[in-house]
N, C-alpha and C positions, 0 to 999 in steps of 0.2 A: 504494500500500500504506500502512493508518493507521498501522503497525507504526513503517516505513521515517521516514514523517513525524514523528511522535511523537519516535523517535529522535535525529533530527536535528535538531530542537527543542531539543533536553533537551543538547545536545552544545553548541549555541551558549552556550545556559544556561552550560554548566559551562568551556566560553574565556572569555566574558566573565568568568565573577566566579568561579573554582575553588575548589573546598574548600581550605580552609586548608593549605600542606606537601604538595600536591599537583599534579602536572603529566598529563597526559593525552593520551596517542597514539593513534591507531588509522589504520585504512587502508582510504581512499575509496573501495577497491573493498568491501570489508565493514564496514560502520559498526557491525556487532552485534558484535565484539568491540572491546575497549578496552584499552590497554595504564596502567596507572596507573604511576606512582613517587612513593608518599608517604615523607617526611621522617619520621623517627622525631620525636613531637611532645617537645619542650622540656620539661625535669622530668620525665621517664619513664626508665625505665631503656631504653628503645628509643631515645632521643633521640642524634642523631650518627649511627644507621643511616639508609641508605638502603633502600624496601624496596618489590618490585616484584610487582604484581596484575594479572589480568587480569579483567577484567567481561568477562562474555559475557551480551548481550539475546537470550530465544528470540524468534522468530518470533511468539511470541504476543505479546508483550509490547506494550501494559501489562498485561493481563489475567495471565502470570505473572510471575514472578518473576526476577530476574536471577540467576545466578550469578555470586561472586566468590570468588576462592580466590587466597593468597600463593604466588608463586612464589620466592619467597625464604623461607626456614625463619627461624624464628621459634620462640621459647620460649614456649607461651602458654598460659593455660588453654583459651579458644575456638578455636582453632587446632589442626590435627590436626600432632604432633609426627613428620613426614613430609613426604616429596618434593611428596605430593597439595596441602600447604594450605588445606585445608578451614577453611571459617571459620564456627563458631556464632553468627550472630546472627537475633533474635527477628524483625525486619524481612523478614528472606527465608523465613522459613519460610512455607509454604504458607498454612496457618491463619490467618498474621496479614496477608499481601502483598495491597495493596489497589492497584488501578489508579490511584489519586490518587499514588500513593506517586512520589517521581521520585528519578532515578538521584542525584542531587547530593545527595539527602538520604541512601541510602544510604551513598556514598562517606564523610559524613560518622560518619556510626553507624560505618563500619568503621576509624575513623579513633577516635573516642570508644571505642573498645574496646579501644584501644591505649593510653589516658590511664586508662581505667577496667577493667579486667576484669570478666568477670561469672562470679565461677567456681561459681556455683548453677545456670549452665546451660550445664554444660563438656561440650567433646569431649575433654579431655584428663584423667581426673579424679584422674590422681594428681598433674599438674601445680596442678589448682585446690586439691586439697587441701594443696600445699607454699605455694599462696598466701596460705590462708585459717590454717595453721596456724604457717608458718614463711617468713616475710615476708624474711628475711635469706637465706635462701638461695633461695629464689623469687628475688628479687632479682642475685643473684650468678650464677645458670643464663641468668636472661633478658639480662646484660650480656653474657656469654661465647658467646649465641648470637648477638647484636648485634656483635661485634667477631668473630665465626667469619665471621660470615655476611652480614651487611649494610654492613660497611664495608670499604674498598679495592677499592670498585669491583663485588664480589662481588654487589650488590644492583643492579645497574645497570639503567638503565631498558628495554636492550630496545625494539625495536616503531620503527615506522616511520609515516611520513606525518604529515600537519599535528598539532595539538597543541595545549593551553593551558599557561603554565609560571606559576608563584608567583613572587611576589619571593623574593628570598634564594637563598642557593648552590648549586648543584645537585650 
């Protein structure tokens, strides 16, 4: 299966040299999901959570597109402010997912989204709009979901079998 190959590829890709604040689990018998635990990145008001993803590759894949959604909540504009985790980014949308595209570079966009918001192209739009208008309490919501929610363990990674892990603390 080219699917399976590809996959598997793209997995050693991401042990050898892993997105930055990022570690990656999944389980030999199903390689198409993926367990993530990225690091709240440094200078973000996310920074000090831990916070945990699952990628899932369809069957089609590379031809579509991966889904990835937080399983830890999160205050965000791209982000659906709910259990689901839904995550807006331009990458995965159908129209713009191209089979060149590989999973590491995703990881990283959804990781760059946490450094950067894009709240012009929000799931959350009252959230983007407390970004775009009121930066101190945007701020202030997205620490208090960070310390509800991502830190003491509450963000934990979850998921089983081999792995790639980052330097730095876990």
């Amino acid at each position: 299966m080219a699917s399976a190959k590809r996959i598997t590829k793209e997995l050693q890709e991401c042990e050898t040299s892993p997105p930055e604040g990022m570690t990656i689990a999944y389980s030999e018998s199903n390689i198409h999901v993926w367990t993530i635990t990225l690091q709240g990145p440094p200078g973000t008001v996310y920074a000090g959570g831990v916070y945990t993803l699952t990628l899932t590759l369809p069957t089609e894949y590379p031809f579509k597109a991966p889904s990835v959604v937080f399983n830890t909540r999160l205050y965000h504009p791209n982000v659906t402010n709910d259990n689901a985790g839904n995550i807006c980014l331009s990458i995965l949308k159908p129209e713009n997912w191209k089979p060149a595209s590989r999973i590491k570079g995703v990881l990283e966009a959804v990781r760059q989204l946490l450094v950067e918001p894009q709240p012009d192209d929000a799931l959350e739009a009252r959230i983007a709009d407390e970004y775009k208008n009121n930066r101190v309490e945007f701020d202030k919501n997205a620490k208090s979901y960070a310390q509800r929610y991502a830190k003491g363990g509450n963000g934990g990674s979850g998921g089983s079998g081999s792995g790639a892990s980052t330097e730095g603390p876990k």
